[in-house]
N, C-alpha and C positions, 0 to 999 in steps of 0.2 A: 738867301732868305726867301725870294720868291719861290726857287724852285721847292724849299720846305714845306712852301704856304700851297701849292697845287697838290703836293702831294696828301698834303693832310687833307685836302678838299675830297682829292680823288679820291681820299681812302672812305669817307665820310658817305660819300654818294655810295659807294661798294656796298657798304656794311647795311646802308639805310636798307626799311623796307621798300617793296615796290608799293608807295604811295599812287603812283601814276601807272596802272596796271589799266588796260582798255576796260573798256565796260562792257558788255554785252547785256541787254534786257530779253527777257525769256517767259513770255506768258505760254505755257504750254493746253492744250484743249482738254488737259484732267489729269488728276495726280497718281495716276500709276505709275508707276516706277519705271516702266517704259515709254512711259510719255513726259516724264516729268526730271527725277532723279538719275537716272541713267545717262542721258544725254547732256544734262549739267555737269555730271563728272568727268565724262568724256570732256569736256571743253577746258574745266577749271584745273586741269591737270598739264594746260598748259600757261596756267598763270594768267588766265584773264579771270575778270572776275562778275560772275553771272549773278544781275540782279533778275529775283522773281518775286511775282504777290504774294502773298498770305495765302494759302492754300484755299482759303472758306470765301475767299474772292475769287475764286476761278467761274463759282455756280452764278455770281452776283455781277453782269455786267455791267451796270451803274456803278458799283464802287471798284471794280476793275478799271473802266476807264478811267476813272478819279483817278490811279494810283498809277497809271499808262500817264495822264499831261502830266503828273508830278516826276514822274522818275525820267521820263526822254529827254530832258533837256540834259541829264546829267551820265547818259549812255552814247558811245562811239556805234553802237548798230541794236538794231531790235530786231528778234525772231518770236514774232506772235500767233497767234489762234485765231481767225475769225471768228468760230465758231464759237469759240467762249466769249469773244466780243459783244457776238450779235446775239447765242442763243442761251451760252451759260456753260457752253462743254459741248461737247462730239457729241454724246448719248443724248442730251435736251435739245439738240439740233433736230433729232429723229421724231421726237415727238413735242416739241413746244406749240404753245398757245398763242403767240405773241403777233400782234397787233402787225397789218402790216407797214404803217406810219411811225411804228416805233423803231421798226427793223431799220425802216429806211433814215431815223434819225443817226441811228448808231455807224451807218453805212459811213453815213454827211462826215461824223466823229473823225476820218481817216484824214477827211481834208482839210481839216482844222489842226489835227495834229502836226502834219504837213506846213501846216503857213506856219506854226509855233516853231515848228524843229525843221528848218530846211535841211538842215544838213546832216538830217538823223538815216542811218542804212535801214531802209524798213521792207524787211523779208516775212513776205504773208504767207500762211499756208491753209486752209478750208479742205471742206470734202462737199462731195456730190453726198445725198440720203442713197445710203446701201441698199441693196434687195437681196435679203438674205436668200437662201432657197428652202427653207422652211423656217417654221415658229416653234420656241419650245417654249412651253407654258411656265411662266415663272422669271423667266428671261428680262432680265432691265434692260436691255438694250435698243429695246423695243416697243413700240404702243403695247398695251394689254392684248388689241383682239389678233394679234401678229402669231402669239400662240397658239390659236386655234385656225386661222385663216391663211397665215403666212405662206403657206403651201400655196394654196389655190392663187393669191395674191401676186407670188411670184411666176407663176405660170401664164397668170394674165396678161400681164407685163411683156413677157417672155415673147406672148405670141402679138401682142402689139408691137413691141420692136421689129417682130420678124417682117408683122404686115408691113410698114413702111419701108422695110427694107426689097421686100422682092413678093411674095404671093401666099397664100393661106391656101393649101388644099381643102376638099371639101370636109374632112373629118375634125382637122385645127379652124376651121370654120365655125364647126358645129361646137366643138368645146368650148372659145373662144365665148361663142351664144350663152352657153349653159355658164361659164364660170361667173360672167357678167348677172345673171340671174340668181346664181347661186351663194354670190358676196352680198352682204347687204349695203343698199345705196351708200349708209349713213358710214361704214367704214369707207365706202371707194372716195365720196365727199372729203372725207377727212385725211385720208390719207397722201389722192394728189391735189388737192390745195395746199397743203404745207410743201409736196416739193415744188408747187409752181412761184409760193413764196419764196423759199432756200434758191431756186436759180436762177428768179429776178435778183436778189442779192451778189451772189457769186454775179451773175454781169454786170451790175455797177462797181464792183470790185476789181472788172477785169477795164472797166472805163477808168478809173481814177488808176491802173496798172500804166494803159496807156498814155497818161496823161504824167507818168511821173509822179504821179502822188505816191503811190506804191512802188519800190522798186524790183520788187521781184513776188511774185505769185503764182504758189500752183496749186492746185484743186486736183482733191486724191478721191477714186474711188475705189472705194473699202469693201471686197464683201461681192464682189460682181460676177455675170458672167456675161461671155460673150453674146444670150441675147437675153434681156434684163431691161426695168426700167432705168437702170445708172446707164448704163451702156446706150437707150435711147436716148436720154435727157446731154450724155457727153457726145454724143452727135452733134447736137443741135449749138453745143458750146465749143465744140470747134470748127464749126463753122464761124459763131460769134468770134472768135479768138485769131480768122487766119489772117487777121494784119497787125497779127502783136506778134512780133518775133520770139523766137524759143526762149532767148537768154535774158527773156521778160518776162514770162506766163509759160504754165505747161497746167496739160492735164494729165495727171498717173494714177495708176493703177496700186494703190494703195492707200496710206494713210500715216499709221502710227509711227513711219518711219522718218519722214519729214522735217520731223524736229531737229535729229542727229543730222542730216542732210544741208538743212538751211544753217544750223549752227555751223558748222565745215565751212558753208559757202560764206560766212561773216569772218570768218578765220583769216580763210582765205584772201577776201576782198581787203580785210585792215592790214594784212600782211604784205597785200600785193603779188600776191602766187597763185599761180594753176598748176597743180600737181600731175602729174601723167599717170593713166592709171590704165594697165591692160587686165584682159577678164580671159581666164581659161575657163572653158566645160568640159564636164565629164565625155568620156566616151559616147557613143551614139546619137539621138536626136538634140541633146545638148540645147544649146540657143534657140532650138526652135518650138520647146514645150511651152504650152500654154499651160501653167500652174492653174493649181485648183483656185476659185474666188479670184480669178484674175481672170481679164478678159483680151489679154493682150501673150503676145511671145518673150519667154522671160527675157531674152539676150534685148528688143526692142526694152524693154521698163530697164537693166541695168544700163544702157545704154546715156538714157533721158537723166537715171540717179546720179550718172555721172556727172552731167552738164548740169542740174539743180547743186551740186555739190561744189558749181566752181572748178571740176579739174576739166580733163581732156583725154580721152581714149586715145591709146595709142598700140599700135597693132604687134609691134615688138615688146617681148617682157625683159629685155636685155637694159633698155631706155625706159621704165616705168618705174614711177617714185615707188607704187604699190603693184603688186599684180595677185586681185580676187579669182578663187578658184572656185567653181560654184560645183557643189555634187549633186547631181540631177538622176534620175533614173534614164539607162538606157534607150528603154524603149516610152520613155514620156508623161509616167501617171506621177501622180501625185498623193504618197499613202497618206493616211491613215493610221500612222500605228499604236498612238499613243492617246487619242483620244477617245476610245470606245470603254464604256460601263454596262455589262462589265468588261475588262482585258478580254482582246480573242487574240490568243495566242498563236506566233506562228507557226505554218506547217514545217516539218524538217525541210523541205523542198525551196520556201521563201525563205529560210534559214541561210541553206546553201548562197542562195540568187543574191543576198543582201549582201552576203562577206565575200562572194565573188565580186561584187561589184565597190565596195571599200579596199578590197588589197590590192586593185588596179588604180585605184583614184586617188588611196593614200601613195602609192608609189609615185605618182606624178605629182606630190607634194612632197615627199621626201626629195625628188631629185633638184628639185626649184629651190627648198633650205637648204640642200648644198651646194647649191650654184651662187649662194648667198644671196635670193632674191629676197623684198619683202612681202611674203606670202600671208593671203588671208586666207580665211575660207568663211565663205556661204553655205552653210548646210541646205536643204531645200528639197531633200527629197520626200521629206514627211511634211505633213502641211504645220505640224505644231511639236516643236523639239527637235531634238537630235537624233542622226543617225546612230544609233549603240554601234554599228560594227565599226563604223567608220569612228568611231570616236576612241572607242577599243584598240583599232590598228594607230591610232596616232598617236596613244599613249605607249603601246607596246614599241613603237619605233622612239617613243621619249621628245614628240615633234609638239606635244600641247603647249609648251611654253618656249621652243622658237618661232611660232606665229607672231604674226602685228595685229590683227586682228581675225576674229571667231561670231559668226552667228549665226542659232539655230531655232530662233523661238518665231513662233505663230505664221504669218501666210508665208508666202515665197517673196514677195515685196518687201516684205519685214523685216525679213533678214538680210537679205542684200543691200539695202538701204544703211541698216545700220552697222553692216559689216564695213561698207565702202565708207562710209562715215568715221568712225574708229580708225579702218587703216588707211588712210591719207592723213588722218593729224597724227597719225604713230611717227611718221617722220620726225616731230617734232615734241617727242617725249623720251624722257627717262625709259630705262630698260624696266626700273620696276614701278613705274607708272603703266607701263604697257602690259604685265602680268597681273598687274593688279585690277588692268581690265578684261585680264583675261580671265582669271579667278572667279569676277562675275559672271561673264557668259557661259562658264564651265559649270558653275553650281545654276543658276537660272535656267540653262538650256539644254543640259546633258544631265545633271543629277536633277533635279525637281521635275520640268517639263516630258523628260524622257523616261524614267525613271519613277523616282517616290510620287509622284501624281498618279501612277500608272496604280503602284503597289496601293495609295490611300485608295482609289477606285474600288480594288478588288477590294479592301477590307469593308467598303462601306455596301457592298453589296449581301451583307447581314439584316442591314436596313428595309423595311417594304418600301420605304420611302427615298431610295439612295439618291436618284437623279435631283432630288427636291436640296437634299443636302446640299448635294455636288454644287448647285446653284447657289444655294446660299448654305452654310454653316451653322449659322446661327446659334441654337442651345450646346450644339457638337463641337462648336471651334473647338475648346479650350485644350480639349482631350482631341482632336485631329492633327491640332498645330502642334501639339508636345508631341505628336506620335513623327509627325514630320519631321522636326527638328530632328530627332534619336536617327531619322533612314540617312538624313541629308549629312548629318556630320558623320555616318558610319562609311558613306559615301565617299566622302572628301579624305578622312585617313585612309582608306584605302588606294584613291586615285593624285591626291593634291596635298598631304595633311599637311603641307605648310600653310594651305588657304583653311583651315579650319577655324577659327577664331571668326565666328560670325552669330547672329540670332536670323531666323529668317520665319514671315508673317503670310497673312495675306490679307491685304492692307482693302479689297473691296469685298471681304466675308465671303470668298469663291473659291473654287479648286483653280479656275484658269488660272491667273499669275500669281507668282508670288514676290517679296520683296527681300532682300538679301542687306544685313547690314551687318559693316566685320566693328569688331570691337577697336 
């Protein structure tokens, strides 16, 4: 009788749903698809289950934090946004107005959450203000006068980092003089006051880190180079930072990747696992390029993604849960190929150099899936999409879907972040949970980004006004986006057309990303 009575219980619990599925809260610093949808999938594909705000509360952080004390009591870990916290989002960080007594209330906000939720996993992520190296006029991502000035602005910068750094010859002297003259006060005013505000924040952030109130925080900078105001201003904070140990605070060279990364590391920590995870480079300079918009050695930043993610480098790929292959160019640069209006085409000469250099770096992925390893890859040798040759031999070898994880979109940080992201919780999915994230990276990074973005560019070069388009759409969507859809699904039957079944938008009225949604 008893043992009838456990069995029925047993069976009971079996069948049930997973009512007690962990929770994870996820305030992301803006709804793209890559900051926001993408990295939730990646997670909830392993059965936990991702609470987030209401999208039109990301801009709004009074009714964010309202909706942060109500949900943390009732979440096992939180990966949030500073930046939407304190400014409303990444992009309003760049240019907010905001008081700086209010900033510093919202700051207070962290330690109160804290005494309510002791025992909440609370993983921060922020950014330093980027310095782009120019302005394009039209650009939201930036004050107005960044269009016209951004140039000069970032030059300014440039050679004030360098002065603190070592010496100004007499010619960077005299430019230095004239740039100074030649911006006008009221943008130089406006522009480092707001970051003198954003880095007093970011270091009370990095005080309540030490203090446990935070338990984990890293601050990206997005957009930099090695001499730059980001680049000066993350001096100054890691110096502030060198008695916070690593596996408590970091500063990277990045941004948008962060979210996939800190989500991994709440995986991780609820699970009680550090995955091992080795990193192959391509031939030549490999680990020691300094990607474009980065200011740092890529091997140095994958290195750091590792440790933000929770696992563990390990120098054998024989002993790694994951092992990331990153395709890098030989000799160091970091193209360009896909983001010029109009397309410039390559010479037959960089033709040859490209698919020379994919049929050696896909053979050393080839040989790693038949060693049975779990292979990613990192695409990275263009700053924005996919390699086509390298992407071309991998399908001709029929290797795109025994990957664990694929990324090829936007800076070099970007992708390696969210590639090591993906394949370390690939361990812990379904085969077609894993193609199904692969489906996404393949039409988002290789068909759209590398590809139909390239093809809508040249069509919109009819336009006198095309770059104005490219920024924003606007009267044009309706007829851009239908023209899209037609390249992207002619794309997918020809390379995937079991992954066909999708709509795909572009969810901020822009050519840059798009968002991919299967039916």
């Amino acid at each position: 009788m008893f043992r009838k009575f456990f069995l029925t219980l047993a069976a009971i619990f079996f069948f049930m749903p997973n009512v007690y599925a962990e929770k994870i809260l996820f305030i992301p610093h803006d709804n793209r698809p890559v900051s926001s949808q993408q990295p939730a999938e990646v997670v909830s594909q392993l059965g936990y289950e991702i609470i987030s705000p209401p999208t039109e509360f990301l801009t709004q952080p009074d009714k964010l934090w309202a909706w942060f004390y109500e949900n943390a009591p009732f979440s096992d870990a939180a990966v949030v946004s500073s930046d939407a916290l304190l400014y409303g989002g990444l992009i309003p960080s760049r240019s907010h107005e905001i008081p700086e007594e209010i900033l510093n209330s919202r700051v207070e906000n962290f330690k109160t959450l804290r005494e309510k939720n002791p025992n909440l996993n609370l993983y921060l992520f922020g950014s330093l203000m980027r310095t782009p190296m120019f302005g394009t006029p039209g650009d939201i991502e930036e004050p107005d006068y960044y269009g016209q000035y951004g140039m000069q602005v970032f030059q300014l910068t440039m050679l004030l980092d360098k002065q603190e750094i070592s010496k100004l010859n007499k010619n960077e002297k005299m430019y230095l003089d004239s740039l100074e003259k030649e911006i006008p006060d009221e943008i130089l005013d406006d522009y480092f006051a707001r970051r003198v505000k954003n880095l007093s924040a970011t270091k009370k952030l990095l005080d309540f880190t030490h203090e446990d109130i935070i338990n984990f925080f890293i601050i990206g900078r997005d957009d930099n180079a090695p001499l730059s105001q980001t680049h000066r201003e993350n001096r100054q904070l890691l110096e502030y930072m060198k008695n916070i140990p690593k596996t408590k605070a970091q500063s990277h060279a990045g941004i948008d990747e962060f979210a996939m990364l800190l989500l991994t590391r709440a995986v991780n920590d609820l699970s009680g696992t550090i995955p091992f995870v080795n990193v192959q480079f391509n031939r030549g300079v490999g680990e020691k390029i300094v990607p474009k918009y980065s200011d740092e050695q890529i091997g140095d930043s994958i290195r750091s993604e590792i440790l933000i993610a929770g696992a563990m480098f390990v120098p054998n790929p024989e002993r790694a849960d994951f092992v990331l292959f990153v395709n890098t160019d030989p000799k160091g640069e970091t193209f360009e190929l896909h983001n010029s209006l109009p397309p410039i085409p390559l010479t037959e000469k960089q033709e040859k150099y490209f698919a020379r250099n994919a049929e050696k770096f896909s053979a050393m992925i080839e040989d790693a899936v038949n060693k049975n390893l779990p292979v990613g890859v990192a695409d990275i040798i263009s700053a924005n999409g996919s390699d086509n040759f390298l992407m071309n031999e991998l399908y001709e070898k029929n290797l795109l879907f025994k990957l664990q994880a694929y990324g090829g979109w936007n800076t070099a940080t970007n992708t390696s972040g969210f590639a090591l992201g993906t394949g370390i919780l690939a361990k812990k999915m379904s085969r077609q949970s894993i193609d199904r994230l692969l489906a996404r990276r393949y039409l988002d990074d290789w068909a759209y980004q590398a590809n139909v973005r390239t093809q809508i560019a040249d069509y919109l070069t009819k336009y006198p006004n095309a770059l104005q388009i490219y920024l924003n759409l606007g009267e044009h969507e309706e007829e851009i986006v239908k023209r899209e859809n037609i390249l992207m699904h002619e794309f997918a039957v020809e390379h995937f057309p079991q992954w066909n079944g999708f709509v795909m938008s572009n969810p901020w009225h822009r050519m840059f990303e798009c968002r991919i949604d299967f039916d």
